[in-house]
N, C-alpha and C positions, 0 to 999 in steps of 0.2 A: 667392336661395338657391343655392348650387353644387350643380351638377350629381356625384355621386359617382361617379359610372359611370367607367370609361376613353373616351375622346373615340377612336372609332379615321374615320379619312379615307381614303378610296382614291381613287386620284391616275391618272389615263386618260393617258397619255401621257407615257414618256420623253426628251422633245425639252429645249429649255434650260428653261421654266418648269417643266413638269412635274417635272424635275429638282431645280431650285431652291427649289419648295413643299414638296418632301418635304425636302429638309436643312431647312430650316428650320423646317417644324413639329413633324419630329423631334427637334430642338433644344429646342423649348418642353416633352417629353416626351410627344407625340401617338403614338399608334398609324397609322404609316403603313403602305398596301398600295400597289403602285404597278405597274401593266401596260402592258406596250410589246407595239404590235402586232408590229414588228419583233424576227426571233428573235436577232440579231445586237447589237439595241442602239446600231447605228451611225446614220448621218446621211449625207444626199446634200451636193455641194453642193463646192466649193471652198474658199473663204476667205469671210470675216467682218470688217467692220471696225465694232469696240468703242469707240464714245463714254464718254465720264468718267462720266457716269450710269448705264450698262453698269457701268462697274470697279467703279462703288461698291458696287450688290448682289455681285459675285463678291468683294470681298473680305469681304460680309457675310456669305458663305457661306465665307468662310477659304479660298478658293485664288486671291486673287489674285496672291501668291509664286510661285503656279506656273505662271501665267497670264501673268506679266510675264517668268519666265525663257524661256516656251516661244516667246511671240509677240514679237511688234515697237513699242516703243509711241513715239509723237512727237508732237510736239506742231504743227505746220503742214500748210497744205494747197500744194498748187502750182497756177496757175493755168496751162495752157499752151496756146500753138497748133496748132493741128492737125500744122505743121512740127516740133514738139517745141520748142519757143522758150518757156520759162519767164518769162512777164508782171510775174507779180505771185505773190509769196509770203502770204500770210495767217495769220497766228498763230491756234487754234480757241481758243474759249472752253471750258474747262475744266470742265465739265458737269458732273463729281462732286465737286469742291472742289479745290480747289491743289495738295494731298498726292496727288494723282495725275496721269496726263496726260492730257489732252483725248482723243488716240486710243490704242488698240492694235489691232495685227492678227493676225489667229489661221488658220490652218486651221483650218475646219469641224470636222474631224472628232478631230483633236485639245481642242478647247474639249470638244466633245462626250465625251472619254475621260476628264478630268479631271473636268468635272461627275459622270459615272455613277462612279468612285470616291468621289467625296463621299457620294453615296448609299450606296453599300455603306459603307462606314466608318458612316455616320449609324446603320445597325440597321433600316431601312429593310424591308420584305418587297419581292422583284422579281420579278417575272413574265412573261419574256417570248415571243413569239408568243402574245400573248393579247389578245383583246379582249372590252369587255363588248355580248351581245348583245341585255340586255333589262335595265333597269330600273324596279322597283314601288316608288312612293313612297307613306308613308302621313304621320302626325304625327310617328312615334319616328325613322323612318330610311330607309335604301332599300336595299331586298333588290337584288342584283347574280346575274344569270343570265350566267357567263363562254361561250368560246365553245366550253373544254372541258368543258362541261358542270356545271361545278361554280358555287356559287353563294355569294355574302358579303354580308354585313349592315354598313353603316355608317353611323354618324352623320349625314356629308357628302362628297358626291362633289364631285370636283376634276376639270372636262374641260380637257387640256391637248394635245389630240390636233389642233391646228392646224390648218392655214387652211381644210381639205377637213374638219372634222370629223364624225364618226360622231353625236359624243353632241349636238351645236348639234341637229341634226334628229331627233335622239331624245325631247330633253326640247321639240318644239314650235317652233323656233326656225326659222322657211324663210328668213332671210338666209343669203345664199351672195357669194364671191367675183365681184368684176364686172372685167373686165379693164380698164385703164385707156388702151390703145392703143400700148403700147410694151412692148420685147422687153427679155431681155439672154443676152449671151452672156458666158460665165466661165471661166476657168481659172485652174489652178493651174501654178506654174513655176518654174525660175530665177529669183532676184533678181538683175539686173542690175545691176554694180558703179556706187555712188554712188545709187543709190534707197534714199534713206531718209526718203523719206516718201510720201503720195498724192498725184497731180497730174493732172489733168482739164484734158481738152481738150472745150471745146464747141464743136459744127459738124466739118464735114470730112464725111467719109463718114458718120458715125453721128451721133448726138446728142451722146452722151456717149463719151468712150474715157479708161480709167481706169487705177490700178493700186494696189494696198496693197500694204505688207511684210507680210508675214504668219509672218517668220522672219529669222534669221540668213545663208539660205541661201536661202527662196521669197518670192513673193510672190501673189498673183491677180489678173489682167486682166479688165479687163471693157469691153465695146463694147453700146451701147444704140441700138437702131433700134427704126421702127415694125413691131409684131407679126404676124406674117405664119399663114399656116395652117402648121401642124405636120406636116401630112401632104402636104408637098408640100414637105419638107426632110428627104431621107434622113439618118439619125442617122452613117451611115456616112459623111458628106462632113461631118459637122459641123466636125473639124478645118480642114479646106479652105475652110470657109466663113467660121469665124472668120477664117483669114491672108488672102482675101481683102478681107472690113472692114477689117482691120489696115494692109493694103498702104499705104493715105490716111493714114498718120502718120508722123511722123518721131520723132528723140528715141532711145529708146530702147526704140522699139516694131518696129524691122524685129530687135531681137535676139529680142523676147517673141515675134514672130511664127513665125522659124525654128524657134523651141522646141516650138509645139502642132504635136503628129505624131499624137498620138493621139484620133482622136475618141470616145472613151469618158472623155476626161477634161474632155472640154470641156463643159459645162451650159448647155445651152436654155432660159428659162423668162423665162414671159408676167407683166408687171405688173400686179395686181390690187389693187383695194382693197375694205375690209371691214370698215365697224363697226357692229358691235350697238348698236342704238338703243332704249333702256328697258335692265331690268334684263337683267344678264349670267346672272341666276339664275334656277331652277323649281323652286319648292320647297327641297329641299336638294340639289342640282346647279347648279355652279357652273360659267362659262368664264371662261379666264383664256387670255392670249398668244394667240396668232393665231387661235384658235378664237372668239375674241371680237372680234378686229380687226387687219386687216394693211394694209400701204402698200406704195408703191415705195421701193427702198433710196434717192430722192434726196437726203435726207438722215440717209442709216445708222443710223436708228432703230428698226428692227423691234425686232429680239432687243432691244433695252435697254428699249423698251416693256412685251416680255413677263417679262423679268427685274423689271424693279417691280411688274409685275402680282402677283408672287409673293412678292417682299418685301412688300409692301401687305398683299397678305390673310393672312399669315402672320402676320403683326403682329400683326392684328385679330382671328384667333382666335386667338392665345395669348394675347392681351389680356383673351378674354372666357372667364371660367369657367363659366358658364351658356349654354349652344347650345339652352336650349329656344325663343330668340329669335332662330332663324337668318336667317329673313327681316328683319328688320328690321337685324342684323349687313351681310348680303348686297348689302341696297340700298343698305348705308350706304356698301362696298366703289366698288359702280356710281357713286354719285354722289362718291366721293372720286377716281377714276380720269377719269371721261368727259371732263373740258374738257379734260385734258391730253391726251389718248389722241385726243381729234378736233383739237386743235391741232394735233399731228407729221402726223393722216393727211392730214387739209385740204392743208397745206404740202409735204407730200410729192405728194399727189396736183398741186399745183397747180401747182409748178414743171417735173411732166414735160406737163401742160396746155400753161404758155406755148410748149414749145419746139416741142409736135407743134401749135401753129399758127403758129409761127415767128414769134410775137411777141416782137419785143424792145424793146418801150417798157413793161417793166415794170417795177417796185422789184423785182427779186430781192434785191440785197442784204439790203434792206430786212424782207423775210419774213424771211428766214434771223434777222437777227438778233434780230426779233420772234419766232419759235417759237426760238429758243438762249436766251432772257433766262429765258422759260418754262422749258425744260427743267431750267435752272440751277438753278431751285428743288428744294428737299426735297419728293421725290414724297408 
């Protein structure tokens, strides 16, 4: 029997799933609410590099047009040495289908300004510097205690409030991020003429020393060591401390290196991984995107994980006209997501594994193109 009621959903989190869940169930004509802690609406972080499985929910969500004018998209990787000496070139497998390209690269916070126009275009309700402090679930719904004191009634709650979540330890949930022994350091900057695409250097000073286009005109570096204490690396030398990692490379990283002057633009931030093991759900409270499971960028999967996350369930309830079967919907979400979602984290997690024991008699290849064949598939 269908449900007559209006279906309304409130969506914890502004970040890219959060974002994503609400165009698109406001598409199916859902009553969305949607609260961001942040008053700003913005996003930390420098650059983003977007796998073809990535492009294919944003162009499910209609802005990949805008997405492709704004960022950088290519299709190879470069293999290099620490000297900056290009080995070997690699064509990427095409993750979202042919009709697009394997990579693009974005600034953070650009991706980020284009998704929260999608939302306001969608009809969307937004909210921001709000979070929810207290929720009562019964059979019909769940009563929302905000942190202005005001209070809403939904159907189904949507936590999309990422890796450190509020609502995971609200609804029961005590997994928490574990670090996985490796750091990175990032920035944003000049693209260096003839970088037009990502190339990795493994060994040298760091693990990893990287870089994406992420523009016309930028790009973001990135240098990956083992994780040190935070409090015993003034934020004020962070600049100084990336161009000293830096110094160990050649190529065209003594130009990327003169360029970080400011350390407020440079990002800190320790590798952890995270996944929820049984259902993502509690009653009608729902995690989706990093709230439910995150990895190390080694194979630039985050965000396209939690962009499916969003395409998936979005699907699935505008598929179902009856939500007096939420659970059973919800689990069905869990077990259509979880092989995939512990494939990318496994592989992610296990390739920065080999390096921080300096094993190198492993099939890395081999992984990669075992979780790429996966990926390739229709989530």
């Amino acid at each position: 029997m269908t449900d007559p009621r209006p279906r309304t959903v409130l969506v914890i989190g502004g970040g890219a799933s959060g974002n994503a869940v609400t165009v698109l169930l406001r598409r199916a004509g859902i009553t969305v609410e949607l609260i961001e802690a942040r008053p700003d609406w913005g996003v930390l972080g420098s650059g983003i590099t977007l796998q073809g499985n990535a492009l294919r929910v944003l162009r499910e969500l209609g802005v990949w047009d805008e997405v492709e004018k704004t960022g950088f998209a290519f299709d190879s990787v470069g293999l290099a040495a620490p000297d900056g000496t290009v080995f070997h070139v690699q064509q990427n497998i095409r993750t979202g289908g042919e009709d697009l390209p394997a990579i693009a690269g974005m600034q953070r916070a650009q991706l980020q300004e284009i998704l929260c126009e999608a939302v306001r275009a969608s009809g969307a309700s937004v909210r921001l510097g709000t979070t929810a402090n207290e929720l009562a679930q019964d059979g019909t719904g769940v009563t929302v205690r905000f942190s202005d004191g005001t209070e809403g009634r939904y159907d189904l709650v949507i936590a999309a409030d990422g890796v450190n979540s509020a609502t995971r330890a609200m609804i029961g949930i005590s997994d928490q991020p574990e670090p996985t022994g490796m750091a990175i350091w990032r920035v944003a900057t000049h693209r260096p003429e003839g970088v037009v695409r990502s190339d990795l250097s493994y060994g040298g000073a760091c693990y990893i020393a990287g870089y994406c286009p992420t523009g016309q005109d930028t790009i973001y570096a990135y240098l990956v060591e083992a994780n040190r204490d935070r409090t015993t690396i003034d934020p004020a030398s962070y600049a100084e401390e990336m161009r000293r990692l830096a110094a160990g490379y050649g190529g065209v990283w003594p130009e990327i290196a003169a360029s970080i002057t400011d350390p407020a633009k440079v990002n800190y931030t320790w590798f952890t991984r995270l996944l929820v093991e049984g259902a993502w759900h509690r009653g009608r409270v729902v995690l989706i995107g990093d709230a439910a499971h995150s990895c190390p960028p080694t194979i630039a999967q985050g965000a396209a994980m939690s962009l499916e996350d969003a395409s998936v369930l979005a699907e699935m309830l505008s598929g179902q006209q009856d939500w007096s079967s939420l659970d059973t919907l919800l689990t069905g979400f869990y077990e259509r997501r979880i092989d995939r979602v512990r494939t990318v984290v496994d592989a992610s997690v296990q390739l920065g594994q080999w390096q921080l024991e300096g094993n190198r008699n492993v099939d890395m290849a081999g992984l990669m193109s075992r979780t790429m064949s996966v990926i390739k598939e229709t989530p």
